[in-house]
N, C-alpha and C positions, 0 to 999 in steps of 0.2 A: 147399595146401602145409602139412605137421603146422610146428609152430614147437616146438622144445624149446630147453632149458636157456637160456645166456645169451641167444637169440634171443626167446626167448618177454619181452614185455611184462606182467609184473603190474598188475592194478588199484591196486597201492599205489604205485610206479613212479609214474604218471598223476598222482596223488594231490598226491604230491610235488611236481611240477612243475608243481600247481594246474593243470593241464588239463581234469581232468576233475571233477567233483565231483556228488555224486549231489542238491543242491537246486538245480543250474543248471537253465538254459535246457532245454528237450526237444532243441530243435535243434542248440543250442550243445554240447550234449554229444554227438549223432550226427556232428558233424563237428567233434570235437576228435580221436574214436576212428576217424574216417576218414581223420585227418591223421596219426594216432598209427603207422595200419596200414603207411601208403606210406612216411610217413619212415622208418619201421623195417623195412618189408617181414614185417612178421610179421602173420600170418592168427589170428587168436580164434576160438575154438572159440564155438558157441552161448550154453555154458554161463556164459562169460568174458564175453560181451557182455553177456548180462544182468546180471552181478554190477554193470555198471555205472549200471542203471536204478532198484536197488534205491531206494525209499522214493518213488520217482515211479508214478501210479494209473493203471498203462499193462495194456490186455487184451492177451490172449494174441497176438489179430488183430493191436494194433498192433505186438509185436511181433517177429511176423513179415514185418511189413514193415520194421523194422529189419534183421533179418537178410539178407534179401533185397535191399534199398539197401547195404550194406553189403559183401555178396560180389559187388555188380555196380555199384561208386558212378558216378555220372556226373557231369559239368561241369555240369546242370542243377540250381539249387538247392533243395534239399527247406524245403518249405514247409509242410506238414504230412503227419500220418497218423493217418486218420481210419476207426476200424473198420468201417464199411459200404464202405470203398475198397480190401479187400484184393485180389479180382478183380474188373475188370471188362471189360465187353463193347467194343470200339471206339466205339459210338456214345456209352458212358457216361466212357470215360476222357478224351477232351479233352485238356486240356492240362495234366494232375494227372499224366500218366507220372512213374513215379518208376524208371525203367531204359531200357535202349536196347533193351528188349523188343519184337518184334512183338506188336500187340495182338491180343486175342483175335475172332474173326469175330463179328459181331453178327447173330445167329440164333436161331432157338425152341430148339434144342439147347441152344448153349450158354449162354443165357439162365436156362433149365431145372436147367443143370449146376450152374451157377455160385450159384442159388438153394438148391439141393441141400446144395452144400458150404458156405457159410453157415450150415446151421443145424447144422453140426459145431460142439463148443465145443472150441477149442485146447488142448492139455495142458500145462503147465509144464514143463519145462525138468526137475525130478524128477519129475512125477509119470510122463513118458515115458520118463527114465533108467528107474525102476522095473517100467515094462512091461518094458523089453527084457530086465532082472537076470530078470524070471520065467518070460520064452521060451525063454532060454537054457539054464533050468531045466527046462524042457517043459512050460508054463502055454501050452497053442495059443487057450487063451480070447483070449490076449492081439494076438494075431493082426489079427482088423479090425477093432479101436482105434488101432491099431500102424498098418493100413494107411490107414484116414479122416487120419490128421495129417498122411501124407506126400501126400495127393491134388492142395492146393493146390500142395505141392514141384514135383510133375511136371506141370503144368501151366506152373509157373515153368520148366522147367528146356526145357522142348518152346518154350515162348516165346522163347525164348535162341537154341536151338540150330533154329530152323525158318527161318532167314534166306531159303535158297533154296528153301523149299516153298511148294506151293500150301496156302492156308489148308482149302479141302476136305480135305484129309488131316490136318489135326490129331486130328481127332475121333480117328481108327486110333492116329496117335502117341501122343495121350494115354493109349489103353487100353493101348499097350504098354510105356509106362513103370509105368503100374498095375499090368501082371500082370509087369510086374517086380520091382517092389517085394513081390510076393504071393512068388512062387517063393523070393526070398533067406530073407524071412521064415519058409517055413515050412521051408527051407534050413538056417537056423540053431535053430529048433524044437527043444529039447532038446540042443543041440550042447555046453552048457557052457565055448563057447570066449569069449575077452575078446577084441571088437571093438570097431572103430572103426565104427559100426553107423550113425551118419551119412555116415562116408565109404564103406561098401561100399555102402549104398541108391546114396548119390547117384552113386558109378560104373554100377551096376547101368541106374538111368533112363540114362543118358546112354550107356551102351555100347547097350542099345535100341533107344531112340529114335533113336541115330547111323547101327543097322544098318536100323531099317525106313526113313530116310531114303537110305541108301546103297542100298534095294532098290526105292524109289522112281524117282531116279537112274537106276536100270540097266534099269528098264522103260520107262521114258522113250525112253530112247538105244535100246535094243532095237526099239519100235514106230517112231521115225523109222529106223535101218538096215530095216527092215522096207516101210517104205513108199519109200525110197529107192531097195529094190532092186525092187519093183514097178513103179516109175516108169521105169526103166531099163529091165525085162523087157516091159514094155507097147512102149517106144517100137523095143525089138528085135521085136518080135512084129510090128509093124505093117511093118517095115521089111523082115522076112522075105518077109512076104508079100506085100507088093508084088513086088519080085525074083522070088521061085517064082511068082506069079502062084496058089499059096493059101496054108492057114494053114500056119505051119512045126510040123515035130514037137516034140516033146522033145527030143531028140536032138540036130536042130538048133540049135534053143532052148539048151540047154544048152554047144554046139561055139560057137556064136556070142557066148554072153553068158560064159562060163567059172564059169558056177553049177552044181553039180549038181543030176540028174534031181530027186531027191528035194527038194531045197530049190525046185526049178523048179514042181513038180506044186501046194507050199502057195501061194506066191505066187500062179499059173494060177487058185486056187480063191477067193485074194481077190478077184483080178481077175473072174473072171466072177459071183461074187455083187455086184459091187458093177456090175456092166454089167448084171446081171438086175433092179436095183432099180430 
């Protein structure tokens, strides 16, 4: 949700009300601005959260996982954030989750992956603003520097939204929030337009990822009606022919069960490949 005018919270605001203050606590100050966020219902921009870490010797890594604690806080208490913990695999996350994220499957893939994006170094907060000021320009250099920052994103974001997936399918989700994030980027490539270049990425991942889950979903439901109606068409085949005393036609088949020929002949061919096996 954008927050403007009197809704938007200033860091001087905070200030004020000694809540926040930039030689405090690490922790104490992520959950003074997690207290700050609900009591007021106002969302901070990236740019805003960091202004409040300023003169604390925090990498890029950690944070990112401010950001990410932050847009998804939970009842569980953050303990720390320690940069070699920004992804990890289930066998290595324990009991360090810092969101109600599904963990990620613990495989050579994503092992591989997850090493991979590690040795990406995070951009700052400007020096990413300034990618986009030069895309928009039509600087396409800027393009898979632009795309390596958001990688960890969409794997956050596929973590979130994968509640009811099978973890074998991340690997797909995760490439289709990646080549979504590629398509906007090279979308806006020379566009000169003033976005909100956080918020259109991250609908982009999530409209995606939403639709190859929604197509997951409907293949699912397609192969059980599928086998549902073979199960039916078997136990009318069998039932025909006892009665006729042999096999029934199509025709029959079809007057008997209320399927048509054509849907009658694909099931028939499931059925007798899997009787020929």
């Amino acid at each position: 949700m954008e927050v403007s005018g009197n809704q938007k919270v200033k860091k001087n605001d905070l200030d004020q009300q000694g809540k926040v203050h930039q030689k405090d606590n690490f922790i104490e100050t992520v959950h003074a601005i997690q207290e700050m966020m609900e009591s007021s219902a106002a969302t901070l921009r990236r740019e805003e959260i960091a202004a409040y870490f300023e003169g604390m010797d925090l990498t890029g890594q950690q944070m990112e996982l401010v950001y990410d604690y932050l847009q998804s806080p939970q009842e569980e208490p953050l303990t720390k954030m320690e940069p070699k913990n920004t992804l990890k695999t289930e066998h290595e996350q324990g009991s360090t989750d810092l969101t109600n994220k599904r963990k990620l499957p613990d495989n050579a893939f994503f092992r591989m992956y997850l090493e991979d994006l590690n040795k990406i170094v995070p951009c700052t907060s400007e020096e990413e603003t300034r990618l986009y000021e030069r895309l928009v320009e039509g600087d396409e250099t800027t393009i898979p520097p632009l795309l390596e920052q958001w990688l960890r994103r969409v794997i956050n974001i596929v973590q979130l939204q994968a509640e009811n997936t099978d973890p074998k399918d991340w690997a797909d989700m995760i490439q289709e929030g990646n080549l979504s994030v590629l398509l906007v980027l090279e979308q806006i490539a020379g566009s000169k337009q003033k976005l909100d270049f956080e918020e259109a990425l991250t609908n982009a991942i999530k409209q995606a990822v939403g639709s190859y889950t929604q197509k997951i979903a409907a293949d699912a439901k397609m192969d059980q009606s599928v086998l549902s109606k073979a199960e039916r068409v078997y136990e009318a085949r069998a039932y025909l022919a006892k009665q006729l005393q042999r096999l029934p036609s199509i025709d029959e088949l079809s007057q008997y069960t209320k399927l048509p020929e054509v849907e009658l002949e694909h099931i028939l061919a499931i059925l007798e490949g899997n009787e020929s096996c």
